[in-house]
N, CA, C and O of each residue as an XYZ file, in Angstrom:
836
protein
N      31.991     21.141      0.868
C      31.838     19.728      0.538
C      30.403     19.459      0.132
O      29.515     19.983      0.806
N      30.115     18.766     -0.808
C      28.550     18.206     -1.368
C      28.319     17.608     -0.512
O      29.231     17.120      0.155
N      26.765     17.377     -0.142
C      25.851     16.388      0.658
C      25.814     15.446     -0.320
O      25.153     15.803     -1.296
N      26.398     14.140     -0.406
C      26.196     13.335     -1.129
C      24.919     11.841     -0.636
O      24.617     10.835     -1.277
N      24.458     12.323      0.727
C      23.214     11.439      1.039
C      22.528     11.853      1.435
O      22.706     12.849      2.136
N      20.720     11.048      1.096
C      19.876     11.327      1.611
C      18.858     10.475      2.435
O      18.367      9.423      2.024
N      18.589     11.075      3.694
C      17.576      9.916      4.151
C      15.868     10.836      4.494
O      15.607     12.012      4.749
N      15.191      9.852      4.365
C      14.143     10.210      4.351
C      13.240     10.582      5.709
O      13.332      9.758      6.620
N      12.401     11.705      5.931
C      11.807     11.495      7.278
C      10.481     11.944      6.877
O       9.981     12.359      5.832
N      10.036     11.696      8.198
C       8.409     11.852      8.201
C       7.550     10.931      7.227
O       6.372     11.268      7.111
N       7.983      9.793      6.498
C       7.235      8.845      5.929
C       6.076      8.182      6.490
O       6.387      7.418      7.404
N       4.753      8.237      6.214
C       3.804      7.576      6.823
C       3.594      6.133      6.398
O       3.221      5.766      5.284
N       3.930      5.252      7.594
C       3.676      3.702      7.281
C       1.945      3.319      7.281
O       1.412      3.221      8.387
N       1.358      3.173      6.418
C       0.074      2.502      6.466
C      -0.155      1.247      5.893
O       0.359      0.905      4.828
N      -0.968      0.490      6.612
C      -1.386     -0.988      6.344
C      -1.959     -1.450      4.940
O      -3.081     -1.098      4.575
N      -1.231     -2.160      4.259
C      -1.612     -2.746      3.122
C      -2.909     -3.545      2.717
O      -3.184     -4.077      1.641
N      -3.699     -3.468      4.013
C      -4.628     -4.478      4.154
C      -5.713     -3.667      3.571
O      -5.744     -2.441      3.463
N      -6.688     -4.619      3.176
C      -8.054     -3.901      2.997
C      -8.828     -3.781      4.303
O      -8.475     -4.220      5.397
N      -9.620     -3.306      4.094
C     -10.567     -2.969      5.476
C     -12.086     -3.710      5.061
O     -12.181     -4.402      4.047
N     -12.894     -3.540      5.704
C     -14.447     -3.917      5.255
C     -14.387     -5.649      4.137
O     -13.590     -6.503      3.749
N     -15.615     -5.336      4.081
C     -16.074     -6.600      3.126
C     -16.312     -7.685      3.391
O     -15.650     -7.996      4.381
N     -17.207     -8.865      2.885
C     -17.149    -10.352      3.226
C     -15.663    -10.736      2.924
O     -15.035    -10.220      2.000
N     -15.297    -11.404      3.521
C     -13.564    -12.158      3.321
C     -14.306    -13.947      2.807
O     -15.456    -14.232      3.142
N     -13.709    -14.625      2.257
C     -13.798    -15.991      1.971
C     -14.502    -16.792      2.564
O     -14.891    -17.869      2.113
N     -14.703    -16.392      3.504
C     -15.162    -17.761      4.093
C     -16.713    -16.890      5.067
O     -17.645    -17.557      5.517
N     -16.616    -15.274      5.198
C     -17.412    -14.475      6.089
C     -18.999    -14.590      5.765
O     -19.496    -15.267      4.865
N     -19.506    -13.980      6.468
C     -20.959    -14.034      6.174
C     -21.129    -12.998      5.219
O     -20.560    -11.909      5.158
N     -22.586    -13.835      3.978
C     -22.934    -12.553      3.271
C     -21.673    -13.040      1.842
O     -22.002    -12.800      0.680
N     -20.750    -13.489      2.047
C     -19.748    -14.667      0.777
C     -20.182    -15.199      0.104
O     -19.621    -15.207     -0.992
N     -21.688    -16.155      0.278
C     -21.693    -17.390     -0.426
C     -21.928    -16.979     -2.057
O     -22.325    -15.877     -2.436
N     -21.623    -18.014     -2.843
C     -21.862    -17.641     -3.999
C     -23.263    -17.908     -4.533
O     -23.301    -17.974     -5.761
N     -24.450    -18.082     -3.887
C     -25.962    -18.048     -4.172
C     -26.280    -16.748     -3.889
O     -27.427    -16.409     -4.182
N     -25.341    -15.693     -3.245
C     -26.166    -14.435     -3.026
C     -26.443    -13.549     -3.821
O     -25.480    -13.306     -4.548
N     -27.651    -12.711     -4.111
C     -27.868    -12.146     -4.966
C     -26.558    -10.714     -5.067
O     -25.744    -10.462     -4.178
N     -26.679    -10.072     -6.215
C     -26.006     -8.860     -6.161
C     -26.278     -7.750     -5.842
O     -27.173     -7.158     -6.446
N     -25.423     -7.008     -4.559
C     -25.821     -6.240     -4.437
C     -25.648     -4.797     -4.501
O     -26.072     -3.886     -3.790
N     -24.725     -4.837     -5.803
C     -24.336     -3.517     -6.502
C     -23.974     -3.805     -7.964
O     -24.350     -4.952     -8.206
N     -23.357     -3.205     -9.125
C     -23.080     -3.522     -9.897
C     -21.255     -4.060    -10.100
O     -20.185     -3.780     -9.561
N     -21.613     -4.734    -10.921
C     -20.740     -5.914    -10.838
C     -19.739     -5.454    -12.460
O     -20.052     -5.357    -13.646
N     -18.584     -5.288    -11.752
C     -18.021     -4.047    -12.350
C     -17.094     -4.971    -13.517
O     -16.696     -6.114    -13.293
N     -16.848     -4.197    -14.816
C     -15.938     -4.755    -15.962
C     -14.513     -5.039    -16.114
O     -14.081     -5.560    -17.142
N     -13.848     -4.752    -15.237
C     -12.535     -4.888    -15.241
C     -11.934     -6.030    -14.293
O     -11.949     -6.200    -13.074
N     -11.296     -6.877    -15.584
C     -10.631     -8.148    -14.392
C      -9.504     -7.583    -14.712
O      -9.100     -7.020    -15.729
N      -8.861     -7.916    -13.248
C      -7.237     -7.750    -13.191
C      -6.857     -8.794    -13.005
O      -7.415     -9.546    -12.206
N      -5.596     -9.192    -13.825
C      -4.805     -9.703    -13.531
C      -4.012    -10.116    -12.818
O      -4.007     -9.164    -12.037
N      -3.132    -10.946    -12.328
C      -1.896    -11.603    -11.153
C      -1.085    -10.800    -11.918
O      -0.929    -10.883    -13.137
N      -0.357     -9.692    -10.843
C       0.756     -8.775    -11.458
C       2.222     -9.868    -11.714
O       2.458    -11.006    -11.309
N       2.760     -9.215    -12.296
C       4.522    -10.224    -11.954
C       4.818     -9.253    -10.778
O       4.375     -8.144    -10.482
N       5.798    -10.145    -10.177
C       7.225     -9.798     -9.013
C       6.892     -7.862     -9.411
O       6.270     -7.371    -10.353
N       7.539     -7.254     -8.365
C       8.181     -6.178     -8.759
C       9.625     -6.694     -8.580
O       9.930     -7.691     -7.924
N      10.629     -5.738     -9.369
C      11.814     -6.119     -9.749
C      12.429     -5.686     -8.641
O      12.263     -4.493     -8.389
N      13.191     -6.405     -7.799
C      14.067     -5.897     -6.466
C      15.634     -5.480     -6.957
O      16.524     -5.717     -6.141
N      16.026     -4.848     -8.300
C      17.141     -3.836     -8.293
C      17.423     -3.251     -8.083
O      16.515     -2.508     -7.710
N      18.439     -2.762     -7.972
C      18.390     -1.526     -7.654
C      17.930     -0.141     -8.679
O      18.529      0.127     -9.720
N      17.061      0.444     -8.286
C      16.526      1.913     -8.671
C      17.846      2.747     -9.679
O      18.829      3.285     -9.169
N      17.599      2.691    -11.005
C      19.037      2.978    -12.068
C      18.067      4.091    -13.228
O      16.949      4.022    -13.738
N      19.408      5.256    -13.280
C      20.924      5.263    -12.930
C      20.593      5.973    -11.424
O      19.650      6.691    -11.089
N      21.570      5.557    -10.780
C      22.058      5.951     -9.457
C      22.872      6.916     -9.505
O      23.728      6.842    -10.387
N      22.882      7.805     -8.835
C      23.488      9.360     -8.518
C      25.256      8.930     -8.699
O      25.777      8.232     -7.829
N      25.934      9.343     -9.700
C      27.182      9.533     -9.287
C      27.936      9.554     -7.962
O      27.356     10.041     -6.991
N      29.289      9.029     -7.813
C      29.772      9.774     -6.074
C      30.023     11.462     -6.307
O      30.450     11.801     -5.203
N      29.995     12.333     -6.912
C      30.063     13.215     -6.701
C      28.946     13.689     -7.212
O      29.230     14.587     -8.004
N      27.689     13.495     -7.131
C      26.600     13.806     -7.329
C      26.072     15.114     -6.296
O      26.176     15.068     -5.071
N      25.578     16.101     -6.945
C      24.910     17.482     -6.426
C      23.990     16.433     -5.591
O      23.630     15.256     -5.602
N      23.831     17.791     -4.772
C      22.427     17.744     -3.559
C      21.402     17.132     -4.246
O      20.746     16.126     -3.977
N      21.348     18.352     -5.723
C      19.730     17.845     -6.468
C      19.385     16.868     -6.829
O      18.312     16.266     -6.788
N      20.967     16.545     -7.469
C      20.796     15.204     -8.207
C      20.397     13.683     -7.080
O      19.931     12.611     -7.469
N      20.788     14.092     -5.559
C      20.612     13.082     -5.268
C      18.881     13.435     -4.057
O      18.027     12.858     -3.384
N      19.169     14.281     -4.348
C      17.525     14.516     -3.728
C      16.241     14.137     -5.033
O      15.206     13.498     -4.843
N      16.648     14.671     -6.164
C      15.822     13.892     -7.226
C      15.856     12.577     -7.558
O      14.917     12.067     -8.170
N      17.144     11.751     -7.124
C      17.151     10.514     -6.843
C      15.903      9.441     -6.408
O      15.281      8.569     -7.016
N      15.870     10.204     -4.462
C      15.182      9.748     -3.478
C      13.747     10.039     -4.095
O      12.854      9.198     -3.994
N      13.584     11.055     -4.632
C      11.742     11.411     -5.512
C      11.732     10.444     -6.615
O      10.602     10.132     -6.990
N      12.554      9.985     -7.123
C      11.742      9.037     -8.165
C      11.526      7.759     -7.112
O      10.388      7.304     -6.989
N      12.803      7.100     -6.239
C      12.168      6.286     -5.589
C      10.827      6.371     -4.456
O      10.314      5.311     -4.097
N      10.435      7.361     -4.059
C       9.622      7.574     -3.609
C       7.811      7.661     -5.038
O       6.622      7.405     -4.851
N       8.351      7.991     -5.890
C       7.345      8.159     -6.696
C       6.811      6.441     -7.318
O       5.700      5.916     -7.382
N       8.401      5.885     -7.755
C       8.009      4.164     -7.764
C       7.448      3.771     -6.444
O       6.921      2.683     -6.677
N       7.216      4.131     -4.826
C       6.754      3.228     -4.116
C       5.301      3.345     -4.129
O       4.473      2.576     -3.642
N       5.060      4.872     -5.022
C       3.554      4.973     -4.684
C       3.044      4.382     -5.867
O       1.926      3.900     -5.685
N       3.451      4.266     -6.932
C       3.002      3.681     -7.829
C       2.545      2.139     -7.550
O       1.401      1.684     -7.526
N       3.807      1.469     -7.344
C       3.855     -0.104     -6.610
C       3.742     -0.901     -8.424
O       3.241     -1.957     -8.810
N       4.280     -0.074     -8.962
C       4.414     -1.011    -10.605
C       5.791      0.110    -11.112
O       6.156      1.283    -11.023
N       6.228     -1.339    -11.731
C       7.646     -0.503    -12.346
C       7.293      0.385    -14.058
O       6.715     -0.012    -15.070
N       7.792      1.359    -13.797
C       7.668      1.919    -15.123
C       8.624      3.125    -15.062
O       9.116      3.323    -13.951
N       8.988      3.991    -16.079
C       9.759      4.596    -16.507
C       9.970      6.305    -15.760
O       9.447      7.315    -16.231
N      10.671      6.276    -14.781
C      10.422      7.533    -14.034
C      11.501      8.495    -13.877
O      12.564      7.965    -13.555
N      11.528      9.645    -13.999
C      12.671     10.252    -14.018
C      12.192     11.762    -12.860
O      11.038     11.635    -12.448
N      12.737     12.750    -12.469
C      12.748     13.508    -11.645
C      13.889     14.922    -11.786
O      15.041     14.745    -12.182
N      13.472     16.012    -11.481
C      14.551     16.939    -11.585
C      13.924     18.050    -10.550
O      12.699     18.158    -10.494
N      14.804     18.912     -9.695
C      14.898     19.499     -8.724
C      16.062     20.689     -9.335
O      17.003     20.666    -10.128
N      15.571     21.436     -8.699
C      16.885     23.145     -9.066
C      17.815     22.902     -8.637
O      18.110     22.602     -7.481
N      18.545     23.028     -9.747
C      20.123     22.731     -9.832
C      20.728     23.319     -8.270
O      21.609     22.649     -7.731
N      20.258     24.493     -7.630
C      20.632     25.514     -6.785
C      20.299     25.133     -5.363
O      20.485     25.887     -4.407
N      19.737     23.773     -5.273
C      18.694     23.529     -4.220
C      19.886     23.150     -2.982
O      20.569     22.203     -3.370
N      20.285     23.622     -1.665
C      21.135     23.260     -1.128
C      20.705     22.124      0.093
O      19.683     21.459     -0.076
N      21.384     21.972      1.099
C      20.621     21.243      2.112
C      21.196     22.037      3.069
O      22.278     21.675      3.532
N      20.518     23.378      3.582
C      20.551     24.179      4.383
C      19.067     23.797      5.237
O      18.137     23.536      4.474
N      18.778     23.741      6.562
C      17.606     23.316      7.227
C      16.778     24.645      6.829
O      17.092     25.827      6.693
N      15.253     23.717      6.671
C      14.389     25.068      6.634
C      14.218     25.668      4.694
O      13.509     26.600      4.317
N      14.986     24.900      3.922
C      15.091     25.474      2.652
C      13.713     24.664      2.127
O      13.664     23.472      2.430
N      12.383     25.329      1.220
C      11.921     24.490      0.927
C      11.910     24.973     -0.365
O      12.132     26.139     -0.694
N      11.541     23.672     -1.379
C      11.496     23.629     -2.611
C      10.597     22.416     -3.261
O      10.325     21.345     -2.718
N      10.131     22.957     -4.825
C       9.506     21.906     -5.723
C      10.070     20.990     -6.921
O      10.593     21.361     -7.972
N       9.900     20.134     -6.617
C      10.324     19.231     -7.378
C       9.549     18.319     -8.476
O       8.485     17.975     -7.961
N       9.672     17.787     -9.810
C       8.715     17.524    -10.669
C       9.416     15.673    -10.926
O      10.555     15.453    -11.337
N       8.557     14.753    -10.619
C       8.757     13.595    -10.769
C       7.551     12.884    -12.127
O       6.327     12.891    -12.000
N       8.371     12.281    -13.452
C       7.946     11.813    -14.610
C       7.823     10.683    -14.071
O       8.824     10.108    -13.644
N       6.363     10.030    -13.957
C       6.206      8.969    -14.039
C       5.427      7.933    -14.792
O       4.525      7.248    -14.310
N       5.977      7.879    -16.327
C       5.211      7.242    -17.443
C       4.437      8.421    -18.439
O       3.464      8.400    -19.193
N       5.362      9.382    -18.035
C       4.499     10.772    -18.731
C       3.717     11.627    -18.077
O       3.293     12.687    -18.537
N       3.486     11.130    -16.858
C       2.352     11.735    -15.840
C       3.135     12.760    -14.638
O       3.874     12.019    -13.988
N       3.201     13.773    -14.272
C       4.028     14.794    -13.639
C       3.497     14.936    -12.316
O       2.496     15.622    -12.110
N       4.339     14.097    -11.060
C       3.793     14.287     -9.827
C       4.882     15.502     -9.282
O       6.067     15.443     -9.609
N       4.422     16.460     -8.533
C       4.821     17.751     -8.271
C       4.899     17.404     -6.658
O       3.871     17.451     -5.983
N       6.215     17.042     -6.057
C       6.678     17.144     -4.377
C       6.882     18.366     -4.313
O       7.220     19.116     -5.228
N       6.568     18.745     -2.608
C       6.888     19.381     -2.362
C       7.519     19.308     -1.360
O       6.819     18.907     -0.431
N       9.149     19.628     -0.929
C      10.256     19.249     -0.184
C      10.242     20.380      0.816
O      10.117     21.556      0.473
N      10.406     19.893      2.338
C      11.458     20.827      3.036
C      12.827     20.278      3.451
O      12.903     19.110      3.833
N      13.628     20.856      3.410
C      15.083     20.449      4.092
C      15.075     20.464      5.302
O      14.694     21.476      5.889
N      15.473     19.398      5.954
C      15.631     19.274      7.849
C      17.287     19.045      7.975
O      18.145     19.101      7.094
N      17.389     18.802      9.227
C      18.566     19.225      9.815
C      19.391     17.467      9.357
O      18.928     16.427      8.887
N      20.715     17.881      9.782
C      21.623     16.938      8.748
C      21.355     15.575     10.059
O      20.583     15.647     11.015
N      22.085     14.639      9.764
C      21.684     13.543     10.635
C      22.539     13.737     11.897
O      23.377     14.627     11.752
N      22.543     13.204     12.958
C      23.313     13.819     14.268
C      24.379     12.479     13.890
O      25.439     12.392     14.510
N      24.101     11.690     13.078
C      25.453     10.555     12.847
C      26.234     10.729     11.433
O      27.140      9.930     11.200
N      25.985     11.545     10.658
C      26.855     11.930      9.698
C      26.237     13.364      9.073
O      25.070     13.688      8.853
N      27.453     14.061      8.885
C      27.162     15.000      8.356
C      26.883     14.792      6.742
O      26.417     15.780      6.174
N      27.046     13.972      6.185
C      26.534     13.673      5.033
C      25.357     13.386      4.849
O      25.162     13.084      3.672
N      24.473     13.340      5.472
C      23.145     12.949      5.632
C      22.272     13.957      5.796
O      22.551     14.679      6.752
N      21.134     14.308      5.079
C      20.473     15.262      5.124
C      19.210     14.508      5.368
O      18.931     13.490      4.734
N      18.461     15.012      6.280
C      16.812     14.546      6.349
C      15.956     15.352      5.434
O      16.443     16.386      4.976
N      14.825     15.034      5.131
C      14.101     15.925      4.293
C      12.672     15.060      4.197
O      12.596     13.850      3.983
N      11.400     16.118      4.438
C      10.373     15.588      4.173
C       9.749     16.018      2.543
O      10.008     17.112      2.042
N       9.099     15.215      2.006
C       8.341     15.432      0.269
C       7.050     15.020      0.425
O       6.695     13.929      0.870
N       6.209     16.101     -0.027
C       4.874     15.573     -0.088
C       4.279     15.613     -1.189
O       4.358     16.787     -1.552
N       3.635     14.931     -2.067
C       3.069     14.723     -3.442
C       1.823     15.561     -3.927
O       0.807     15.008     -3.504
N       1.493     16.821     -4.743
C       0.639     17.041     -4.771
C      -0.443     16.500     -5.569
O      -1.406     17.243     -5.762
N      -0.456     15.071     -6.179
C      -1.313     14.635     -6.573
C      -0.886     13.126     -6.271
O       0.204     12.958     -5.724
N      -1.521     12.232     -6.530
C      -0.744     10.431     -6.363
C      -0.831      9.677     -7.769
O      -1.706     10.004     -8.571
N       0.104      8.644     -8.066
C      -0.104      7.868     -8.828
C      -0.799      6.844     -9.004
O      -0.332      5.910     -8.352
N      -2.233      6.405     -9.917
C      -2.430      5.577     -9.584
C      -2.081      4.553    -10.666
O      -2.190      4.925    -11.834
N      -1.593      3.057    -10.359
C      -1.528      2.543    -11.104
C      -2.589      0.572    -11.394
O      -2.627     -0.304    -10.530
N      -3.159      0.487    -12.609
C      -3.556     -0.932    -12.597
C      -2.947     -1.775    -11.640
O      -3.404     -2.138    -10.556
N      -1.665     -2.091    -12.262
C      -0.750     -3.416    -11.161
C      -0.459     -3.219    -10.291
O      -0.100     -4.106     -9.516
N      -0.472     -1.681     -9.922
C      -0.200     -1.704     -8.274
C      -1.565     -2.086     -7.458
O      -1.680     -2.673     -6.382
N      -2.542     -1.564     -8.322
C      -3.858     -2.161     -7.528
C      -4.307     -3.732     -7.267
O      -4.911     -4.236     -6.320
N      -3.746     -4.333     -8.540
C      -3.793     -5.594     -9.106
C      -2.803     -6.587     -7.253
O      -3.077     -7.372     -6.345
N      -1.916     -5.935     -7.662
C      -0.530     -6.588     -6.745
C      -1.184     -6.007     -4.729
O      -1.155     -6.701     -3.713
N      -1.500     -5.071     -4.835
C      -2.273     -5.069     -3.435
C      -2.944     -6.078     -3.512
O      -2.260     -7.026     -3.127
N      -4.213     -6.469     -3.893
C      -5.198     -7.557     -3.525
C      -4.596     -8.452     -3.658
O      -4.145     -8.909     -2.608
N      -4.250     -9.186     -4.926
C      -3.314    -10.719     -5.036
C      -2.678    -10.674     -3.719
O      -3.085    -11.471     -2.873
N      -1.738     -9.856     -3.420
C      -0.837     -9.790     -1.962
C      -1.940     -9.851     -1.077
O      -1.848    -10.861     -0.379
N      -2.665     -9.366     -0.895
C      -3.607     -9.597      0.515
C      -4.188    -10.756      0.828
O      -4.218    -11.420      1.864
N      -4.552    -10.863     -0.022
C      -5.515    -12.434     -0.214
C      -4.922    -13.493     -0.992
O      -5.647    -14.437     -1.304
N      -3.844    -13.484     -1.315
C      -3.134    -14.298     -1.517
C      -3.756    -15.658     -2.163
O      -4.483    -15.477     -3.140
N      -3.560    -16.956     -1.744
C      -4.281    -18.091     -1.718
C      -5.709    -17.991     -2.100
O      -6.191    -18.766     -2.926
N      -6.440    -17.002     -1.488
C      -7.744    -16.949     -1.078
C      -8.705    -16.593     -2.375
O      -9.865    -16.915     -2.634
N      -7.688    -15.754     -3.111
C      -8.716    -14.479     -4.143
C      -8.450    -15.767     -5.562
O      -7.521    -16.461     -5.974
N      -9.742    -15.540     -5.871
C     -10.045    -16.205     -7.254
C      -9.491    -14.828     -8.389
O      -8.395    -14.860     -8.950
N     -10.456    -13.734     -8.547
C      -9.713    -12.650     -8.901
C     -10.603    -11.323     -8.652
O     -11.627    -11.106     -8.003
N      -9.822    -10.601     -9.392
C     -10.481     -9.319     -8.837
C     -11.047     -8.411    -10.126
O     -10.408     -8.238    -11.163
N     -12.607     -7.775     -9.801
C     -13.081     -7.109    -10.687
C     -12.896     -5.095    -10.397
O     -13.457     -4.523     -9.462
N     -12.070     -4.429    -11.364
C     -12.357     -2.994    -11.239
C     -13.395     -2.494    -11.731
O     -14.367     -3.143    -12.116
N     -13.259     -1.132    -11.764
C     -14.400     -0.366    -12.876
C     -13.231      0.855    -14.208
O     -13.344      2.049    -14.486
N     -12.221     -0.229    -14.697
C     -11.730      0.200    -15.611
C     -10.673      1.349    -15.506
O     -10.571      2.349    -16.216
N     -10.041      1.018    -14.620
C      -8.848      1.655    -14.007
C      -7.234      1.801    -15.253
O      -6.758      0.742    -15.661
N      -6.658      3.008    -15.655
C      -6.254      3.177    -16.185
C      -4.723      2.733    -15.977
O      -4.185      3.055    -14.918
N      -3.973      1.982    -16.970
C      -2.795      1.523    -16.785
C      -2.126      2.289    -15.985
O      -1.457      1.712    -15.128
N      -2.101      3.993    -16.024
C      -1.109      4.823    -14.449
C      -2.433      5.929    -14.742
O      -3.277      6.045    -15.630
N      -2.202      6.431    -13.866
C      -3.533      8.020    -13.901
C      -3.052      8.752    -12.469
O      -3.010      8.292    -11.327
N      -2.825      9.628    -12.815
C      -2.910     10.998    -11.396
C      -4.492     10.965    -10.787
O      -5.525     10.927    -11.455
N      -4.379     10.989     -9.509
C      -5.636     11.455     -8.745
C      -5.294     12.002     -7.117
O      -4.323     11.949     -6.362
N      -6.317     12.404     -7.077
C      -6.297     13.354     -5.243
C      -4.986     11.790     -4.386
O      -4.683     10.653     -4.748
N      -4.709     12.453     -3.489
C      -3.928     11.566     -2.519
C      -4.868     11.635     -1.394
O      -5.564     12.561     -0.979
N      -4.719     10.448     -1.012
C      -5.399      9.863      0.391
C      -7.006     10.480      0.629
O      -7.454     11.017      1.642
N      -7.718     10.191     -0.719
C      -9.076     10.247     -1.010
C      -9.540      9.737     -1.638
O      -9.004      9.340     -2.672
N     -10.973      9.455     -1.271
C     -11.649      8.290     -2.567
C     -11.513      8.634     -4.083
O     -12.235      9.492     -4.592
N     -10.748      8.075     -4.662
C     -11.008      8.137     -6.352
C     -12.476      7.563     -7.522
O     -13.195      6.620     -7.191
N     -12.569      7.921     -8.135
C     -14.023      7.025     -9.350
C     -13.380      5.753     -9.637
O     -13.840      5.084    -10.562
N     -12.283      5.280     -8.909
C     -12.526      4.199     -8.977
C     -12.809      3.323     -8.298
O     -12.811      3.830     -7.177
N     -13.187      1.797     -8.150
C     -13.639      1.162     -7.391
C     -13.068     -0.505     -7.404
O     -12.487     -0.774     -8.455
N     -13.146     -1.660     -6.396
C     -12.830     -2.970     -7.393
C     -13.882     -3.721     -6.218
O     -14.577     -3.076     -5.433
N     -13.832     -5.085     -6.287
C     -14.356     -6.216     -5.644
C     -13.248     -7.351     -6.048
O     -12.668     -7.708     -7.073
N     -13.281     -7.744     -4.572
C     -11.940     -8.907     -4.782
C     -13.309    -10.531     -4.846
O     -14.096    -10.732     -3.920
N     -13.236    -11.521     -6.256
C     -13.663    -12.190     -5.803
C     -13.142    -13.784     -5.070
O     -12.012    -14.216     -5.296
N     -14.010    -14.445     -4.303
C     -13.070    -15.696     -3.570
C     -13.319    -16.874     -4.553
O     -14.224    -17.251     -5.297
N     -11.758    -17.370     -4.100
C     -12.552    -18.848     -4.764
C     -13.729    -19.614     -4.571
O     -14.081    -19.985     -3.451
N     -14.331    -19.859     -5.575
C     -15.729    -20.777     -5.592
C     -17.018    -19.936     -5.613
O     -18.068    -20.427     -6.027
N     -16.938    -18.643     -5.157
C     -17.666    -17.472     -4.860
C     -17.684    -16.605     -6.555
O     -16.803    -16.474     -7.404
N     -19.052    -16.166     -6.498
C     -19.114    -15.084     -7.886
C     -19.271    -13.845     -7.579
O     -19.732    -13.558     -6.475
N     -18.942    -12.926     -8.436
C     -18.772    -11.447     -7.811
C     -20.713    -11.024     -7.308
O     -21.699    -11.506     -7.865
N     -20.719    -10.049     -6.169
C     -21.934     -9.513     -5.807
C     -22.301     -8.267     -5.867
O     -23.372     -7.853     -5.425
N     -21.056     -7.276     -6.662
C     -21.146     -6.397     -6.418
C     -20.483     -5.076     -5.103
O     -20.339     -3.857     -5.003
N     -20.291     -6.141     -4.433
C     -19.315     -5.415     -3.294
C     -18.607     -4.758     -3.582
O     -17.522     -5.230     -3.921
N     -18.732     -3.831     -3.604
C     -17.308     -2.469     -4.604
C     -16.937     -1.504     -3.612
O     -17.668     -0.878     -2.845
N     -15.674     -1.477     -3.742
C     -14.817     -0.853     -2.530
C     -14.621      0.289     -3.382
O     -14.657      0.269     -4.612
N     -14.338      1.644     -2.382
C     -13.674      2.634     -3.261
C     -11.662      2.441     -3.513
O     -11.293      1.606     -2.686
N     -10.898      2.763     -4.040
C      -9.823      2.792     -4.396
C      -9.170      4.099     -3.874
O      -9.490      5.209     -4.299
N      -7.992      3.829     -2.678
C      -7.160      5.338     -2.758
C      -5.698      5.196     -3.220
O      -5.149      4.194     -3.677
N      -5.263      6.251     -3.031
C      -3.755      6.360     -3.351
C      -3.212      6.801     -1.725
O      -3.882      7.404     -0.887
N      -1.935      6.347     -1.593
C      -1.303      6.943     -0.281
C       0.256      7.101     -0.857
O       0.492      7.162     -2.064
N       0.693      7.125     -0.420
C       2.313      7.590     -0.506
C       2.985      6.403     -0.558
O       4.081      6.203     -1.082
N       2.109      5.436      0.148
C       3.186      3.904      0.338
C       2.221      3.219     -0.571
O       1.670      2.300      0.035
N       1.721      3.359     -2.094
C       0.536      2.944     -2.665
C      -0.512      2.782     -2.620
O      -0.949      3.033     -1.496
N      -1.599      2.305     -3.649
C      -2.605      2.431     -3.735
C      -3.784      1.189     -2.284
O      -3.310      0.102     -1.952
N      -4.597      1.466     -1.937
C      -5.600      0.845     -0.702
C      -7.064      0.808     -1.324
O      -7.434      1.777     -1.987
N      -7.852     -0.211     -1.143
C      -9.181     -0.328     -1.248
C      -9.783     -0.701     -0.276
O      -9.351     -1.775      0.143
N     -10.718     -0.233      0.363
C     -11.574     -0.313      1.170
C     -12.484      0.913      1.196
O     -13.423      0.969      1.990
């Protein structure tokens, strides 16, 4: 019989929040203060919504292991992105869900090739249709609007807008390390000072602080 589901394990939940910095109203905010870094070229924009559809095309019901394990990698590859764009995924046709099997998998995301790397874990103790499996990314996606859509989301109300240092509509970089890039969120009424955060990528999207 095919494994026709997959659930995910070992996902690391991390906080969407920024860390550091004057916040709106903090000391070291006001907008008379001088600058005290360079005051970087890139305004971002208020992203739109991400689209809450469902993730298409969806695996057939008689969909292979691969097909539905390459499934779960593109959605995993859209969460790190955190912007919708055009992603596709493929895994060896041969790949079973035997525990302990590991394998690589190649996820297209906008042209850019993030390379998981999968092990197979043991099936779920509540259905045998259920296979666990951990994927780890050997590089991350980064994207503008996902960076854009973190800050707006954080600061919400608060953020007038936000300056990068010219961050590329999607770009591959190291995972869960500082990238060359950088932003400053500025507040309302407040002018930018230079405060420049570094930019990372994580698995559950992109973080500045």
């Amino acid at each position: 019989m095919k494994i026709a589901a997959v659930v995910l394990a070992g996902a690391v939940s991390l906080s969407a929040s920024g860390c550091g910095g004057p916040g709106p109203d903090g000391a070291g905010a006001g907008a008379e203060e001088e600058a005290i870094g360079e005051i970087l070229p890139q305004k971002l924009a208020p992203p739109a919504d991400m689209p809450e559809e469902e993730l298409r095309p969806s695996p057939a019901d008689d969909a292979t292991f691969a097909e539905n394990l390459a499934y779960e990698l593109r959605r995993k590859t859209l969460d790190m992105a955190r912007a919708p764009g055009k992603v596709t995924a493929e895994c060896p046709k041969d790949v079973g869900s035997k525990s302990g099997t590991q394998v690589t998998c190649t996820a297209t995301y906008e042209g850019l090739d993030v390379v998981w790397n999968v092990s197979i874990g043991e099936k779920s103790g509540w259905s045998d249709n259920v296979v666990e499996f951990e994927a780890a990314p050997g590089k991350g996606v980064l994207t503008r609007d996902g960076v854009a859509r973190l800050l707006y989301g954080n600061y919400r109300d608060s953020i007038d807008y936000a300056l990068c240092n010219d961050i590329p509509e999607a770009v591959l970089v190291p995972l869960d390390t500082d990238t060359a890039y950088a932003c400053e969120v500025v507040f309302k009424g407040k002018k930018p000072i230079g405060f420049n955060e570094k930019v990372r990528v994580t698995e559950a999207g992109p973080r500045v602080y």
